[in-house]
TIDO-291751 format. One record per residue (C-alpha): residue number from 1; residue in three letters; x, y, z. Coordinates in steps of 0.05 Angstrom, whole numbers, padded with zeros to 5 digits. Example, Ala and Ser with C-alpha at 12.3 -4.5 7.8 and 13.67 -1.06 7.14 Angstrom:
REM TIDO-291751
+------+------+--------+--------+--------+
! resi ! resn !      X !      Y !      Z !
+------+------+--------+--------+--------+
!    1 !  ALA !  00246 ! -00090 !  00156 !
!    2 !  SER !  00273 ! -00021 !  00143 !
+------+------+--------+--------+--------+
***
This chain:
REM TIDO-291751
+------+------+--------+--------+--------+
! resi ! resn !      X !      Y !      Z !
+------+------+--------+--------+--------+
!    1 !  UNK !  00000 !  00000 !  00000 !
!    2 !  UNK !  00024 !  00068 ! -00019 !
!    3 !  UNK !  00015 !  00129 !  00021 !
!    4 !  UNK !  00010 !  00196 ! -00006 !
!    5 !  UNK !  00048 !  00244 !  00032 !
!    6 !  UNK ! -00001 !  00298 !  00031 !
!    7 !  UNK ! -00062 !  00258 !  00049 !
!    8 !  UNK ! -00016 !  00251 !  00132 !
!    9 !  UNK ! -00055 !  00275 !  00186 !
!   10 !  UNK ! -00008 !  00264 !  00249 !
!   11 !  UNK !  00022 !  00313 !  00304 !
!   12 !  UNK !  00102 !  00319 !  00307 !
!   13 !  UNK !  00123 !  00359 !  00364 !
!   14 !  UNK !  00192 !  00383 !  00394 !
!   15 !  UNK !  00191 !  00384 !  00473 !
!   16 !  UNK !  00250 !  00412 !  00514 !
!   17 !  UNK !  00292 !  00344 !  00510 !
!   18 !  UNK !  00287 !  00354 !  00433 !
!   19 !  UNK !  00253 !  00293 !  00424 !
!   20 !  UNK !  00210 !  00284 !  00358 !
!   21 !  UNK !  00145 !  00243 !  00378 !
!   22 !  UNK !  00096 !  00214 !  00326 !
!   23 !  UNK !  00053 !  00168 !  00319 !
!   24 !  UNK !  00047 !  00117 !  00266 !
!   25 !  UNK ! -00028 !  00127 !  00226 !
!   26 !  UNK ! -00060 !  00053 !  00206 !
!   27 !  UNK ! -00046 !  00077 !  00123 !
!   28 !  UNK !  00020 !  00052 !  00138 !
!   29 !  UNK !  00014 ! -00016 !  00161 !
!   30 !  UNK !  00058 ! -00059 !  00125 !
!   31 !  UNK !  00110 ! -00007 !  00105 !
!   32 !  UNK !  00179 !  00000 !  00129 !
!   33 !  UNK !  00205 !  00046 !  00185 !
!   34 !  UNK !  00253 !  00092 !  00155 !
!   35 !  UNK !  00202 !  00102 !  00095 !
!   36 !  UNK !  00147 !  00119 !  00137 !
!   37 !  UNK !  00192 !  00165 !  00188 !
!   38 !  UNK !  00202 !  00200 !  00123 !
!   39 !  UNK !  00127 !  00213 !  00105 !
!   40 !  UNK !  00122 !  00233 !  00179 !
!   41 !  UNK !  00184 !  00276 !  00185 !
!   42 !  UNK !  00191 !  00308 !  00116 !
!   43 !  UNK !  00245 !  00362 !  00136 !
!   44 !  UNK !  00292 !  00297 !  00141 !
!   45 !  UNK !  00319 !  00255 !  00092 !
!   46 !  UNK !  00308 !  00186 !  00093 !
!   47 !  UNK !  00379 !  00163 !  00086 !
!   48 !  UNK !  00395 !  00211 !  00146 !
!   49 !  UNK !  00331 !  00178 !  00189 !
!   50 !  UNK !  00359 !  00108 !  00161 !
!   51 !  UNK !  00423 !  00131 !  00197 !
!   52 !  UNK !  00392 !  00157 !  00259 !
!   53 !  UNK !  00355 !  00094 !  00264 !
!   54 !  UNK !  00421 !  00049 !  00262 !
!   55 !  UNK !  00455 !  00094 !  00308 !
!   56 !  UNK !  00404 !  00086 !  00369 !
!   57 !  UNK !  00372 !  00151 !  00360 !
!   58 !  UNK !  00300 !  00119 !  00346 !
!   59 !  UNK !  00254 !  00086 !  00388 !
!   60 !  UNK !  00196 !  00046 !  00384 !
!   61 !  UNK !  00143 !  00038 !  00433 !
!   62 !  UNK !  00191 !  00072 !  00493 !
!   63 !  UNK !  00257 !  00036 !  00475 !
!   64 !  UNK !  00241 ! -00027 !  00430 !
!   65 !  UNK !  00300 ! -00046 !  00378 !
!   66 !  UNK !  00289 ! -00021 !  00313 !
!   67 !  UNK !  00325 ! -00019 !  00244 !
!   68 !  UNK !  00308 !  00018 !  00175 !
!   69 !  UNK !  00275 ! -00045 !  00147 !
!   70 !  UNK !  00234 ! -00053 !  00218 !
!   71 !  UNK !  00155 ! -00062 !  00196 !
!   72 !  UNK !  00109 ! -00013 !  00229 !
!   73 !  UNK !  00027 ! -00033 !  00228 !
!   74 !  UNK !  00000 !  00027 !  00254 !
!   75 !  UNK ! -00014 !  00063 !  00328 !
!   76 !  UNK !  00060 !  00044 !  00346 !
!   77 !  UNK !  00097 !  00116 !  00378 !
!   78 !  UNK !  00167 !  00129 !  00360 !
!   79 !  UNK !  00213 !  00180 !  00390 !
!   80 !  UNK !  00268 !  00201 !  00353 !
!   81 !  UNK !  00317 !  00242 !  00375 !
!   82 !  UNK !  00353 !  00283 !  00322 !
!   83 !  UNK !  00420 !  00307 !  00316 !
!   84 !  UNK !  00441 !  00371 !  00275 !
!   85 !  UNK !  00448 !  00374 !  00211 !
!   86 !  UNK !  00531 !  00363 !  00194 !
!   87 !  UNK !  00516 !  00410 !  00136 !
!   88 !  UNK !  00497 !  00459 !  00172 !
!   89 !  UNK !  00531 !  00452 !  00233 !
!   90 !  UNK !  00601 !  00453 !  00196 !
!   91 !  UNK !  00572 !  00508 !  00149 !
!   92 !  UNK !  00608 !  00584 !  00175 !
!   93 !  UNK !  00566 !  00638 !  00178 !
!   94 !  UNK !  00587 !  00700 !  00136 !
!   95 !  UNK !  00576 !  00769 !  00141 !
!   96 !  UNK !  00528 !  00778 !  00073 !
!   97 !  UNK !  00481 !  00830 !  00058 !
!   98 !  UNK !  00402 !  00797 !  00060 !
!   99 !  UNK !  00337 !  00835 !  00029 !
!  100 !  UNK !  00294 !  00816 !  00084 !
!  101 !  UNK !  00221 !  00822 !  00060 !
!  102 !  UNK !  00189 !  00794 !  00125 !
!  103 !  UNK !  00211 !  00767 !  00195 !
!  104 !  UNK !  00179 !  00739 !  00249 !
!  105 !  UNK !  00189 !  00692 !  00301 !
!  106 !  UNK !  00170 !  00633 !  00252 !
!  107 !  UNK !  00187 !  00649 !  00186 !
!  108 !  UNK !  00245 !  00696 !  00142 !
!  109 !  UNK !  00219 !  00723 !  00067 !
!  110 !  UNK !  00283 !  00747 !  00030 !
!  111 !  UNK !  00290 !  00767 ! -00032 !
!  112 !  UNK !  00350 !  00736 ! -00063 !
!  113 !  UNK !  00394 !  00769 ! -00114 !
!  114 !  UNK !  00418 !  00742 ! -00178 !
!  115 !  UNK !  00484 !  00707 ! -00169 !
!  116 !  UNK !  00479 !  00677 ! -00097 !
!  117 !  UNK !  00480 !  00610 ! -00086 !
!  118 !  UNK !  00435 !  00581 ! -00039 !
!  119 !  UNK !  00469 !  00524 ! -00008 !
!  120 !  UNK !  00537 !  00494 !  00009 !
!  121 !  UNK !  00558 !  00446 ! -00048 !
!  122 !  UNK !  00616 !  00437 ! -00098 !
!  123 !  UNK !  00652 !  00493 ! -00121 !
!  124 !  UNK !  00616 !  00539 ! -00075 !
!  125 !  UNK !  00634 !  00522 !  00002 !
!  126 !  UNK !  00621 !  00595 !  00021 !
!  127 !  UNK !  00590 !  00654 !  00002 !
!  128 !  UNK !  00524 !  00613 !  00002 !
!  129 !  UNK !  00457 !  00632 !  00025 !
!  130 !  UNK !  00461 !  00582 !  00082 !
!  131 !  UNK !  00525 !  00627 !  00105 !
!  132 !  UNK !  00490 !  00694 !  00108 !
!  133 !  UNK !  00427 !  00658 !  00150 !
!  134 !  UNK !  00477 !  00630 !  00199 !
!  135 !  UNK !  00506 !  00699 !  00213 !
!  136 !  UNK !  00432 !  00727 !  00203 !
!  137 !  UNK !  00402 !  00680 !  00257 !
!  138 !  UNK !  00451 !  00631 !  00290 !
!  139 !  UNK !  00397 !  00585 !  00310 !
!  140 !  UNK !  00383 !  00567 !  00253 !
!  141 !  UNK !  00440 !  00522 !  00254 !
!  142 !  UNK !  00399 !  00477 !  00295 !
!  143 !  UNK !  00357 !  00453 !  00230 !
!  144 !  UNK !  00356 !  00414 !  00183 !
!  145 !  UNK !  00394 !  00452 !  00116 !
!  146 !  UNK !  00385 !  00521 !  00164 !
!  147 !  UNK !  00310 !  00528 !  00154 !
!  148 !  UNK !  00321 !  00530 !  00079 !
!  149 !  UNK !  00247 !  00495 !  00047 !
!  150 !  UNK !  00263 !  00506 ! -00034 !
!  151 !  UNK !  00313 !  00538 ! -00075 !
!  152 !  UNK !  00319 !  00582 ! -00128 !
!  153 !  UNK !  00382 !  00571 ! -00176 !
!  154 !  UNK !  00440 !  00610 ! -00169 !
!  155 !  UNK !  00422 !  00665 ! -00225 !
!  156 !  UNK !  00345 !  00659 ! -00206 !
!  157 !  UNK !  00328 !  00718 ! -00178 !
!  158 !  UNK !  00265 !  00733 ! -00121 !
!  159 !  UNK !  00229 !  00709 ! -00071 !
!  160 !  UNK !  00258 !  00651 ! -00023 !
!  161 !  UNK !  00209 !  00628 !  00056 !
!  162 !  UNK !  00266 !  00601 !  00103 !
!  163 !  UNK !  00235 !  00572 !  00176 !
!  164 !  UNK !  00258 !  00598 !  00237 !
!  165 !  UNK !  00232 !  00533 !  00272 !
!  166 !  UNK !  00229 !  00459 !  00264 !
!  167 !  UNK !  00151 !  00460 !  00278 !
!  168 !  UNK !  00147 !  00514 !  00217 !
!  169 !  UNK !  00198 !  00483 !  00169 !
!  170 !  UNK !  00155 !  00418 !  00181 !
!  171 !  UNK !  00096 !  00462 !  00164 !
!  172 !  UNK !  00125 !  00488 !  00107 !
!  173 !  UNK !  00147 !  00427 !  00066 !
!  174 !  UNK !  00084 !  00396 !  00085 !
!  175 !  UNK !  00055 !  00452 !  00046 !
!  176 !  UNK !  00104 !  00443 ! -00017 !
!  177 !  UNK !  00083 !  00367 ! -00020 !
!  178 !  UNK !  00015 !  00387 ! -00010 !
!  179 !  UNK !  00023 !  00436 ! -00071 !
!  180 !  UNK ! -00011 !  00494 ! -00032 !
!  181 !  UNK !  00049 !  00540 ! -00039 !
!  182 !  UNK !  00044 !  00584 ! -00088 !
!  183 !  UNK !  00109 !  00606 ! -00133 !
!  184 !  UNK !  00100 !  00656 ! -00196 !
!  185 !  UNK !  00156 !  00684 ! -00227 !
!  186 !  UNK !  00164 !  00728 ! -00295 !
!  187 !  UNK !  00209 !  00686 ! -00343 !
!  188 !  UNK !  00227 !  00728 ! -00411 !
!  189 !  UNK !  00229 !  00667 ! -00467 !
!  190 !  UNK !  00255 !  00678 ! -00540 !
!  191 !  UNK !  00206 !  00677 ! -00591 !
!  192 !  UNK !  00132 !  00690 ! -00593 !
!  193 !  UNK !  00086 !  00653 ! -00544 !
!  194 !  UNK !  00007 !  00665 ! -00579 !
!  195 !  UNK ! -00025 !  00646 ! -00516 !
!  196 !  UNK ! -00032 !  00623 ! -00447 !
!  197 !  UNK ! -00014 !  00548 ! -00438 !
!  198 !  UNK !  00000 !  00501 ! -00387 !
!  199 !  UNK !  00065 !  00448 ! -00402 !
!  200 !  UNK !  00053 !  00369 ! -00365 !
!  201 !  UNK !  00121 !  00341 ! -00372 !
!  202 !  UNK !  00157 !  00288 ! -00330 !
!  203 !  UNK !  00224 !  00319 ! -00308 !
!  204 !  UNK !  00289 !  00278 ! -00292 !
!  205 !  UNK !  00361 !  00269 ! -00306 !
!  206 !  UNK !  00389 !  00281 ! -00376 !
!  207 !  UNK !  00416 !  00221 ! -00397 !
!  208 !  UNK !  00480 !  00236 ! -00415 !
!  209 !  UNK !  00493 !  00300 ! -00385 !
!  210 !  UNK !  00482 !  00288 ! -00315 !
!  211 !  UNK !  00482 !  00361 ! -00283 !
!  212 !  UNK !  00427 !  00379 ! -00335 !
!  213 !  UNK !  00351 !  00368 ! -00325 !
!  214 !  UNK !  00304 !  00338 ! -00389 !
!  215 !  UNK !  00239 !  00317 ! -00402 !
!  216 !  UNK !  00239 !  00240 ! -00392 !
!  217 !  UNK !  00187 !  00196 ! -00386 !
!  218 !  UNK !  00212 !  00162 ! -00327 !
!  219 !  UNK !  00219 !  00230 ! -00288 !
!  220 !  UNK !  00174 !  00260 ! -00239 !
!  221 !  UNK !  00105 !  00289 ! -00251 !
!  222 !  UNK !  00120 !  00361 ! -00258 !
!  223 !  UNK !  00063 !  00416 ! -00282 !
!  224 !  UNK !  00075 !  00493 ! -00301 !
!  225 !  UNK !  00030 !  00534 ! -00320 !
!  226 !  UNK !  00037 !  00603 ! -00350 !
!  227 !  UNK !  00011 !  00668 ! -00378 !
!  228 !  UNK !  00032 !  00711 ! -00435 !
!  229 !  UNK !  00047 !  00784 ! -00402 !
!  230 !  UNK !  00073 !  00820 ! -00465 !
!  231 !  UNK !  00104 !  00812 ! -00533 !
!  232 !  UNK !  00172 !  00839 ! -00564 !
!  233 !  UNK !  00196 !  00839 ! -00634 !
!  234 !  UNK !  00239 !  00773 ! -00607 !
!  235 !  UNK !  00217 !  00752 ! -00547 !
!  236 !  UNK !  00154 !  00740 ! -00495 !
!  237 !  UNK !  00145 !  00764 ! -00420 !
!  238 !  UNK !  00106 !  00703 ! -00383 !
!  239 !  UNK !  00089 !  00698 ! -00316 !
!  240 !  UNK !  00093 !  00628 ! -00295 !
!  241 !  UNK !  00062 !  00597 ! -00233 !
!  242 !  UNK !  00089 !  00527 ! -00219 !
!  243 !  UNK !  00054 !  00466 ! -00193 !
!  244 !  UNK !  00107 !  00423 ! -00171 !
!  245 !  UNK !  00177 !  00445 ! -00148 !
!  246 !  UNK !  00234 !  00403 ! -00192 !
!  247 !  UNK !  00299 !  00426 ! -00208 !
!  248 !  UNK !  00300 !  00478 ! -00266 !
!  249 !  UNK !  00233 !  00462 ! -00283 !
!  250 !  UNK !  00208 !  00530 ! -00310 !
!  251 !  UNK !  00279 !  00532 ! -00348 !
!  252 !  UNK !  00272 !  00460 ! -00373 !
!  253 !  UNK !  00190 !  00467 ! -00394 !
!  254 !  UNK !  00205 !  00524 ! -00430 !
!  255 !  UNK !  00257 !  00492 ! -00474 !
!  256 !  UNK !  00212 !  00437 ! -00487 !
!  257 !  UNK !  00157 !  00488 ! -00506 !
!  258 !  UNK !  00211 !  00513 ! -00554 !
!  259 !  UNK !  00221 !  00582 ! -00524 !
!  260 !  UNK !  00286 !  00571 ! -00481 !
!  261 !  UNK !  00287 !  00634 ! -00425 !
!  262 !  UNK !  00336 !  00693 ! -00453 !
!  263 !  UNK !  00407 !  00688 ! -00433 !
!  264 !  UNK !  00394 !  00612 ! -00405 !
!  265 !  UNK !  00471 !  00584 ! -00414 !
!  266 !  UNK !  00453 !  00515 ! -00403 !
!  267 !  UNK !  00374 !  00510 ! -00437 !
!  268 !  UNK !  00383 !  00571 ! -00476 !
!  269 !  UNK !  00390 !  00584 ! -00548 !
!  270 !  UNK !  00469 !  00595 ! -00578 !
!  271 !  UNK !  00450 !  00651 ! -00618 !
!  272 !  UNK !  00403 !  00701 ! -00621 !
!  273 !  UNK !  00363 !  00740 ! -00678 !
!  274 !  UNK !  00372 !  00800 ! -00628 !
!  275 !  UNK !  00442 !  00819 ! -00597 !
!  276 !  UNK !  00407 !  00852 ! -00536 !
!  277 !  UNK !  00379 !  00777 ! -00519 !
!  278 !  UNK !  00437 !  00738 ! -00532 !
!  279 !  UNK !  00478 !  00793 ! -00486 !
!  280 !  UNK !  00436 !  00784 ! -00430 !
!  281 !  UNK !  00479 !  00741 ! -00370 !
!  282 !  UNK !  00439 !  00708 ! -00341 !
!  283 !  UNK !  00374 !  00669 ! -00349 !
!  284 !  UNK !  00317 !  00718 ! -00345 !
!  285 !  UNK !  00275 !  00691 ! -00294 !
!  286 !  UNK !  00254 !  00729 ! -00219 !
!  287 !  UNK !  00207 !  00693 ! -00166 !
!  288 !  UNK !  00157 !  00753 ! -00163 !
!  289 !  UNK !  00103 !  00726 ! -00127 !
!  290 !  UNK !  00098 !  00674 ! -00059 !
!  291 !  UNK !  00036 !  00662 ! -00025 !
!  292 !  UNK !  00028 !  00602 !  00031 !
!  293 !  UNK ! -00003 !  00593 !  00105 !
!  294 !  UNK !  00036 !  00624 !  00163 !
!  295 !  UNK !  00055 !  00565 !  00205 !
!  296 !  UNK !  00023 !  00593 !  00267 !
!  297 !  UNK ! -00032 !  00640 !  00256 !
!  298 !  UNK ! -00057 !  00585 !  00193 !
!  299 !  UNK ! -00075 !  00658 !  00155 !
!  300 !  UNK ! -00053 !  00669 !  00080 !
!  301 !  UNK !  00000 !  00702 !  00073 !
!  302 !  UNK !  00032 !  00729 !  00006 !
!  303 !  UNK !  00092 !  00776 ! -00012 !
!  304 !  UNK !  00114 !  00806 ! -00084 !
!  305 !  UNK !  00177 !  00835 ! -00105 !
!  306 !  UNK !  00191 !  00874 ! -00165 !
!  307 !  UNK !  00239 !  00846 ! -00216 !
!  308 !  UNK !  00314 !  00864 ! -00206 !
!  309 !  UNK !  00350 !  00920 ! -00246 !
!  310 !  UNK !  00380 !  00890 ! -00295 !
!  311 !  UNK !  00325 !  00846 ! -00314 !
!  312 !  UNK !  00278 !  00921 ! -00311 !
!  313 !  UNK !  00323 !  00963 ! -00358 !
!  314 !  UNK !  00322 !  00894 ! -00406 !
!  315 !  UNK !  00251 !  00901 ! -00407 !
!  316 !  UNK !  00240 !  00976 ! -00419 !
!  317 !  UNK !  00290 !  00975 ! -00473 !
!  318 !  UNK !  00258 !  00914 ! -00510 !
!  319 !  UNK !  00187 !  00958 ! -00499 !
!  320 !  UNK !  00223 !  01018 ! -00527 !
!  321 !  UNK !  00247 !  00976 ! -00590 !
!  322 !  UNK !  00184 !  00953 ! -00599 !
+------+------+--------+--------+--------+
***
């Protein structure tokens, strides 16, 4: 029996002792415990629960022996208790400028520049996103990737929610599974889109070039719709409000649509009819618009942020041109 993630109703809560109790729901009966730890505690990978679970640092039922491939039937409690992230916790934090849209005690709305990275990885061990949030608010080295939920690529542009809190980082990717976060962003694609559209593509690997993202059939169900802003001699403003969350999937949709996004160096067109296009550094795309539920008040809440500079004065001279 498969579960879908979305359809959990359970309670995961974080006493003093920082001990994560839940409680297994009947769905699961039959399924494996590090599978169904994951469906229960989404801000954790499964391989690092897998881990946690051969290290001692889950029980079942107040202290029975457990290991990742350990059947669960339903009702049974587990207490796990977690350790920090090594990602984090080895992460420094750096001294960089943030656009802080919002803050509260839950929740951090920045908008992130062009040209940032957003986590640690290779080639880019500092200087990150993660960085600036350690030296923004140290405790968020206690979780999981430093409260980061989703991503935006290094030359995306816009709007980024970081959790302050395990109980609303748990809330939050419980939100992007559920699909009830909402992401729109203006992407400026070469050529001339005649009308709105939605694109239902699987996305996954590239076959052969294994940083890129494709359309393949045995990828994941991905959905993006969008909506034609405004037409240039060249090119077409869209604003495009995405479904599901996979890596470079407006970038990769688009391509597939046959309108790669202006000045996309990995999706993007070689050449351009139009010089001013095919100058542009960077793929045009900014996360205008985020909308989700506040973690603790459970009201809609939405923020918007204008497109960058550079992306701007690309625009007004294309609408000047035209």
């Amino acid at each position: 029996m498969t579960l879908a993630r979305k359809s959990l109703n359970y309670n995961a809560t974080l006493p003093a002792a920082d001990v994560l109790r839940v409680s297994v729901p009947a769905a699961c009966a039959g399924q494996r415990l590090d599978h169904v730890l994951s469906l229960l505690l989404p801000q954790f990978s499964r391989s690092r629960l897998a881990q946690w679970i051969r290290d001692r640092r889950v029980e079942l039922n107040s202290g029975q022996p457990v290991l990742p491939k350990t059947k669960v039937w339903g009702g049974e409690e587990i207490a796990v208790h977690p350790v920090p992230d090594p990602a984090t916790t080895t992460a420094t934090a750096e001294e960089i400028a943030l656009e802080v849209i919002h803050e509260d005690a839950a929740v951090l709305v920045i908008a992130k520049p062009a040209g940032l990275v957003v986590h640690p990885g290779r080639g880019n061990w500092s200087g990150t996103l993660l960085n600036a949030l350690l030296a923004h608010s140290p405790q968020l080295a206690t979780l999981p990737r430093a409260g980061i939920v989703h991503r935006l690529d290094k030359e995306t542009s816009g709007l980024l929610v970081v959790a302050k809190t395990l109980e609303a980082q748990t809330s939050l990717v419980r939100q992007l599974q559920a699909r009830t976060v909402k992401r729109e962003y203006l992407a400026l694609v070469h050529g001339r889109v005649t009308r709105d559209g939605k694109v239902e593509a699987p996305i996954g690997r590239h076959p052969v070039q294994r940083t890129r993202m494709a359309v393949a059939a045995r990828g994941r169900p991905s959905t993006t719709h969008y909506e034609v802003l405004q037409h240039f001699a060249h090119a077409t403003l869209l604003r495009c409000r995405l479904e599901t969350g996979r890596t470079h999937q407006i970038r990769v949709h688009m391509q597939s649509l046959g309108h790669p996004l202006v000045g996309d160096p990995v999706y993007g067109k070689k050449r351009s009819i139009d010089p001013l296009l095919g100058a542009f550094p960077r793929q045009a795309l900014h996360a205008e618009r985020l909308e989700f539920q506040h973690p603790v008040s459970d009201e809609t809440v939405a923020w918007q942020a204008p497109a960058p500079p550079d992306m701007r004065a690309l625009l007004a001279t294309l609408k000047a041109q035209a």
